[in-house]
N, C-alpha and C positions, 0 to 999 in steps of 0.2 A: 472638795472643800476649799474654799478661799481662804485669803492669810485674814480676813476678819472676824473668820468663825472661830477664829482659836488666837486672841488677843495675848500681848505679851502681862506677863502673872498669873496667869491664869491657874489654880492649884487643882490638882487633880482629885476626885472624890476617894476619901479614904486614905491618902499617900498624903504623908508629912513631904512639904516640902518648904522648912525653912529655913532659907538660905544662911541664917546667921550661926543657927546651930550646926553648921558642916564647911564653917571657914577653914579648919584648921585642914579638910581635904587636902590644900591643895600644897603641903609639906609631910614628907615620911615624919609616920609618930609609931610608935612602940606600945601608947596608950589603946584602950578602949576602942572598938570602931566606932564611925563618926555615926551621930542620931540617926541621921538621913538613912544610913543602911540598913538600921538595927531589924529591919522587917525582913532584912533578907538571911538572916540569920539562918541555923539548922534548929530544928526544934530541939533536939538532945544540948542545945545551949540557952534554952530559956529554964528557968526554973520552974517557974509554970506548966512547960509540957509534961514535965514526968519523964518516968521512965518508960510511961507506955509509948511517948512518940519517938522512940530508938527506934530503929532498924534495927534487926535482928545483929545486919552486922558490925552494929555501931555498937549493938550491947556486949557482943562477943569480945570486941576489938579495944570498947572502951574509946571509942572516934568523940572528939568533940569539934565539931566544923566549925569557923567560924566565917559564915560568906560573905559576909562585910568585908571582911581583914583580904579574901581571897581575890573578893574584884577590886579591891582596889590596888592589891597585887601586882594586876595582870599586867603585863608589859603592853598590849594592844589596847591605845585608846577604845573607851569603849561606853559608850553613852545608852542610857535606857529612856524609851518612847512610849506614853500611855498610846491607845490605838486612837486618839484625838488628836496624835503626834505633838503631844506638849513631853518637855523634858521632867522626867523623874526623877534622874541620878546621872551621873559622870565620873568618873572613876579619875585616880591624879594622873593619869598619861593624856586622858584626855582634855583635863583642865587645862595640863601643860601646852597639847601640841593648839589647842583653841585660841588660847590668850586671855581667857574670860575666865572670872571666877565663878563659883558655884553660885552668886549673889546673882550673876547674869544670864547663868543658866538653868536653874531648876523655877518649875511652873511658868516654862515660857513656849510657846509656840518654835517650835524650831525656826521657821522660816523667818519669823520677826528676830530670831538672833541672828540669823543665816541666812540675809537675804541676800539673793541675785543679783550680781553688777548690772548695773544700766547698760554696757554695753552690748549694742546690736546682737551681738555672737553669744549671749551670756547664755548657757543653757542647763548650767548646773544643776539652779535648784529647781527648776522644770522636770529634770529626768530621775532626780532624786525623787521628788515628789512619785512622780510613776512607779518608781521602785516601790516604796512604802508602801501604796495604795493596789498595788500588781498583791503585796506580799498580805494585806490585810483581805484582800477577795480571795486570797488561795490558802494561806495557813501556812505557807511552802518558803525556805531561804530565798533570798532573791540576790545573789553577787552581781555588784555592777561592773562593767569595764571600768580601765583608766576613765575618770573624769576632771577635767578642768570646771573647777570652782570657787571663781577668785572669793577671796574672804575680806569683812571689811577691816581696814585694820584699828585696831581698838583707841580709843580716845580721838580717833581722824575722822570723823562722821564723814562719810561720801567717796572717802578715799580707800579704794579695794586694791587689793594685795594679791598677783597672779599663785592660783597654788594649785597642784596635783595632788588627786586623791585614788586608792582604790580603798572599794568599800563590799561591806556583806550587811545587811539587812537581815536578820535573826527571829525568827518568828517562837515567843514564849508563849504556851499550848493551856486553856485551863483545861479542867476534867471532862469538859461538850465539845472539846477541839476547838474552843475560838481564840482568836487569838488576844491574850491579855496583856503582854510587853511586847516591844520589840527593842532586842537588842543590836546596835546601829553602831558597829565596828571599822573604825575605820585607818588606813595604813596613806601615811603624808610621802609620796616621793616626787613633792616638788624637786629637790635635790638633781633627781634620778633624771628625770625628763630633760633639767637645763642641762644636764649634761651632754645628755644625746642628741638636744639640741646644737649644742654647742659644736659637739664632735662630727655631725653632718656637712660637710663643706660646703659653700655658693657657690656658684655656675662660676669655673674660670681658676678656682682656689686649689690647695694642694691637697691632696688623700690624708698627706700627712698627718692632718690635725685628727684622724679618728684614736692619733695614739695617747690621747688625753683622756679616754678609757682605757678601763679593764675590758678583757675579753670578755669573763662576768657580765658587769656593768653592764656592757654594749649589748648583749646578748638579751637581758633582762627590760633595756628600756625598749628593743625592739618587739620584744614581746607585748610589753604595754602597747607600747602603739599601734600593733595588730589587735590586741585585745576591743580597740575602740573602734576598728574596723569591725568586727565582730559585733559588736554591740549596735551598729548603725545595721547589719545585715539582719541581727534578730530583730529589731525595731520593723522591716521591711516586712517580716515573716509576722511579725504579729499584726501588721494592717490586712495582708492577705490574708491569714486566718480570722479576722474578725470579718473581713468580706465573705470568706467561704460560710461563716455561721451563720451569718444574715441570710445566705439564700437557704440554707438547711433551716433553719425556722422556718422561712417560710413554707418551704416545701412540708414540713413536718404539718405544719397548721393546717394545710391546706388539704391533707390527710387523714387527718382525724378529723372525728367531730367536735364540735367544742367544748370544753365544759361546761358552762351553765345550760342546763337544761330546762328549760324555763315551762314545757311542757310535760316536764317527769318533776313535780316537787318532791315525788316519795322517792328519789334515786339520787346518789352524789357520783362522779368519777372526781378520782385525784391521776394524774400522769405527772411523776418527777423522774427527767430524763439522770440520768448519771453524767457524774461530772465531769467525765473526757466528752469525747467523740463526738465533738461541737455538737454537744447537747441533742441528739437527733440519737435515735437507738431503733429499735426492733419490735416494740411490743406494740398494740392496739390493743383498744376496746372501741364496742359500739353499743348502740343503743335502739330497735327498731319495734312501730308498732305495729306489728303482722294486723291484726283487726283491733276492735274494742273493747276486746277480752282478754289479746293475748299480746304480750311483749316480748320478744327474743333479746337477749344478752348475748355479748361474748366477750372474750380477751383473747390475745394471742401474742406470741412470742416468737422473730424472728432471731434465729442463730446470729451473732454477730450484731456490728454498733458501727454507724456512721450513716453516711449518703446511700452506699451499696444496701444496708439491712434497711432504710427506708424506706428505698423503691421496693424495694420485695415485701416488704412489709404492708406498701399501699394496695399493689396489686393483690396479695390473697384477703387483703381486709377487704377490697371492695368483693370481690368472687366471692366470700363466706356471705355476705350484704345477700347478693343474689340470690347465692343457693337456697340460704332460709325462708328467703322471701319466697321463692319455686315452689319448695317444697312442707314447707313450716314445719319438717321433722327435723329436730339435731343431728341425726344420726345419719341420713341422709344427705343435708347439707356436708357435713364432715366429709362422709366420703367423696361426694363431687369434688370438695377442693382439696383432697388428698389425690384424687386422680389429674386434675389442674396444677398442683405443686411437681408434677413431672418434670412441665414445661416450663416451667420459673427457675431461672438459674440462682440458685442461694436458697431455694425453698425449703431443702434437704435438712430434715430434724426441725423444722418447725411446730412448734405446741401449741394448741388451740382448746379453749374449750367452749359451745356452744348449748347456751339454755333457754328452751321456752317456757315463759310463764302462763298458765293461763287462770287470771284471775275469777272467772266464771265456776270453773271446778277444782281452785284451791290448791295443784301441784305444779310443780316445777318438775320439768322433764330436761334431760340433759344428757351430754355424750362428751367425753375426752379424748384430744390427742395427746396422750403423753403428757397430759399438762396437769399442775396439783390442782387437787377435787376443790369443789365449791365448796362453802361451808353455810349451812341454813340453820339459822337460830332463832329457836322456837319462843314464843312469848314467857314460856315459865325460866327461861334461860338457858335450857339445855343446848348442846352446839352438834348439829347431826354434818359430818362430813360425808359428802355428796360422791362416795370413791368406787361405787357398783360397777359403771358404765364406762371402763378404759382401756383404750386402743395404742399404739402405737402413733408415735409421732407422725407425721405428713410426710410423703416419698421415701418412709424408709421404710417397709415392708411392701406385703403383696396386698396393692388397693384395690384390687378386684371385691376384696370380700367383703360387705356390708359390714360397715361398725355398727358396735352397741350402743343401745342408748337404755335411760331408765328413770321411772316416774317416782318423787316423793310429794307425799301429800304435806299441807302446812295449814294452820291455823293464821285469819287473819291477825295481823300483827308482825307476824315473823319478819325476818329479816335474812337478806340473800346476799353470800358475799364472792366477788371473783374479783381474780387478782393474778396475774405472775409473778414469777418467782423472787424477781430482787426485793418481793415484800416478806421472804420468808429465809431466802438464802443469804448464811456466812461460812464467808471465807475458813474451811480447817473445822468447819460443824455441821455434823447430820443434820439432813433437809426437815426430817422428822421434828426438830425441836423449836426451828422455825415455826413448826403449822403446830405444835403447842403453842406457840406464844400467842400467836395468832385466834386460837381457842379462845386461850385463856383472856385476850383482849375481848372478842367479841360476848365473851361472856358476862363479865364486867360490865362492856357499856352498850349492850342489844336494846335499852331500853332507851338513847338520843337518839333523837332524831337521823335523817341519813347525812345531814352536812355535817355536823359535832361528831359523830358516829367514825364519818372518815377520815375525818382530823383526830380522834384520839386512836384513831388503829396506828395512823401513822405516825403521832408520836410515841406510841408502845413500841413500834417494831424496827420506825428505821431508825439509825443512829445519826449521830449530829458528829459525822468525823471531819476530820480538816476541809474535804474539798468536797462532801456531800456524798450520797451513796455510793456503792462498785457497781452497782446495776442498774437499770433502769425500771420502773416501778408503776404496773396501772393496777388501780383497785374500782372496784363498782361497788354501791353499797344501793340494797334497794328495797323497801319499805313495801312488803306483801300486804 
């Protein structure tokens, strides 16, 4: 975002912001809170809510909050950011430590009240910036180190004022985990720094002068200025981790097959990695056509998330490839690469499930490792889970013994679904209520197409939390 996408007045959609009705912010009153807050009010203080919008404990207790009165309370400057990072509100700490009234801060662009020294070194509102936009892609706090950020000083256009800051970046969560305020706290120890500046002696001078601090004091600004050491080392660490990600995509891509399948129109895959483990996890799917009657499907799911569950995960994706191809039984291919995961170090408890279609005689024939059953939905809507024909995960029993496999028949129309687990599993819930839901989706919508089809499964099942799934997630969806 540049400073010209977000112009100084700019008013935020829905958010009173004006300034003349919240002059009196910037003096303690006893009155009314100022207009500007009144949204942040508790509902058991409007009269309109009722008495139904109490809290249980608000009824008991007889609580009447008033959050206006409370942020403006609060001792810690503390200013509110729509996620277009214009100013919404400022509380009087913050008017105070700013210099600006609320007339020059609310519906303003921060950066256009708060811009960066022209000097060469100026890097304040550069790292600021990074903060904000780190904390709007994650949902997650972002505390910065000590920063220098000279300020301009007010009525001097051009002329910046050296100041110290530390700051916390406060990420407010609506009901889909995104982020709708940020609240942008911040603590002024220019004071603190010149001090320890001061108390540091030049080459040649006496120790003496450290005793113009406190032990405290002394103790506290060397901490700051460790802190910004620190802050220059995680900067390091997040260039190396966006390097390490870049090659994990690519390796990841070059893994799988792609999505668009431009010669399966009746077939969608979705792959949404989860949102650590620089986005690279464990699972596959594939897509092959044994002859011109018959298509083999799979998914699979490697134990573990990152580079390590990759490679392992490439290697039995390709061998499953083979096997089916060798053999064009599930049950068969399965075991081959049940007896191949011996030799794969990480392959240990990996889940697979392998299906041939054959559109000539109308069934789907299929075999499982350890993995949740397919689900095939028949044209009238009924949803038949695919759970006859299951084995033990890969390398972890005796693979000597031929797995099972097993034939259901389907009516043109139907619809075939495979998928791993992070489309069914939550954290602290039977796996069982997951593959309801999942039911219950494909029941619903078996009658779109496969590309609408795999976009409304995935918005029924997976959640929209702060920083995206806990698992990683492949779904097939494919049109018999």
């Amino acid at each position: 975002m540049s400073d010209s996408d977000a112009p100084g007045g700019r008013e935020s959609p829905g958010i009173r912001t004006d300034p003349e009705a919240d002059a009196d912010a910037e003096a303690e009153t006893a009155a009314d809170p100022d207009p500007e807050f009144a949204h942040t009010r508790s509902p058991s203080s409007s009269p309109e809510a009722g008495a139904e919008a109490k809290t249980e404990a608000e009824t008991e207790a007889d609580i009447d909050i008033d959050f206006a009165k409370v942020f403006q309370a609060l001792p810690s400057p503390v200013m509110l950011l729509a996620p277009d990072l214009t100013i919404i509100a400022a509380n009087r700490a913050y008017v105070q430590i700013s210099g600006r009234g609320l007339d020059e801060l609310v519906g303003r662009f921060i950066f256009d009240v708060f811009p960066d020294s022209p000097s060469e070194e100026a890097t304040g509102a550069r790292t600021l910036r990074t903060s904000l936009e780190r904390l709007l892609a994650t949902g997650e706090r972002d505390t910065m180190a000590l920063q220098k950020y000279d300020v301009e000083v007010p009525d001097r256009p051009g002329v910046f004022e050296e100041r110290y800051w530390s700051t916390v970046n406060i990420p407010v969560l609506d009901a889909d985990g995104r982020v709708s305020l940020i609240a942008h706290r911040v603590e002024e120890v220019t004071a603190l720094v010149r001090a320890r500046q001061a108390s540091t002696p030049a080459p040649g001078t006496q120790h003496a002068a450290l005793t113009t601090l406190s032990h405290e004091d002394a103790m506290t600004a060397d901490l700051l200025t460790r802190s910004q050491e620190l802050q220059e080392l995680n900067e390091e660490l997040r260039k190396a981790h966006a390097r390490t990600h870049e090659v994990a995509v690519t390796l990841q891509r070059a893994m799988l097959p792609g999505t668009a399948l431009p010669r399966h129109d009746f077939a969608a895959v979705r792959y949404q990695p989860a949102a650590s483990f620089l986005n690279v996890c464990g699972d596959w799917y594939d897509l092959i056509d044994l002859d011109e009657d018959r298509l083999a499907a799979a998914v699979g799911d490697v134990v573990g998330h990152g580079l390590e569950a990759a490679g392992v995960m490439g290697q039995l994706r390709s061998a499953l490839s083979a096997a089916i191809r060798a053999t064009g039984r599930p049950a068969d291919a399965l075991t081959t690469l049940a007896q191949h995961a011996h030799t794969v170090e990480g392959a240990l408890a990996t889940t697979a499930v392998q299906a041939v279609i054959d559109r000539a005689a109308h069934t789907v024939t299929y075999s499982c490792a350890g993995h949740p059953p397919p689900l095939l939905a028949h044209p009238d809507g009924t949803v038949q889970l695919l759970d006859t024909a299951t084995d033990p995960p890969l390398a972890a029993g005796d693979d000597t013994i031929p797995r099972t496999q097993a034939t259901a028949p389907y009516i043109p129309g139907a619809t075939l679904v495979l998928y791993t687990d992070g489309l069914i599993e939550r954290r602290g819930e039977d796996i069982d209520h997951g593959l309801q839901r999942l039911t219950h989706s494909l029941r619903r919508h078996h009658t779109l197409p496969p590309e609408p089809l795999a976009d409304a499964i995935l918005t029924d099942l997976v959640p929209a939390p702060r920083r995206g799934p806990d698992d990683d997630t492949a779904l097939v969806v494919i049109r018999l």
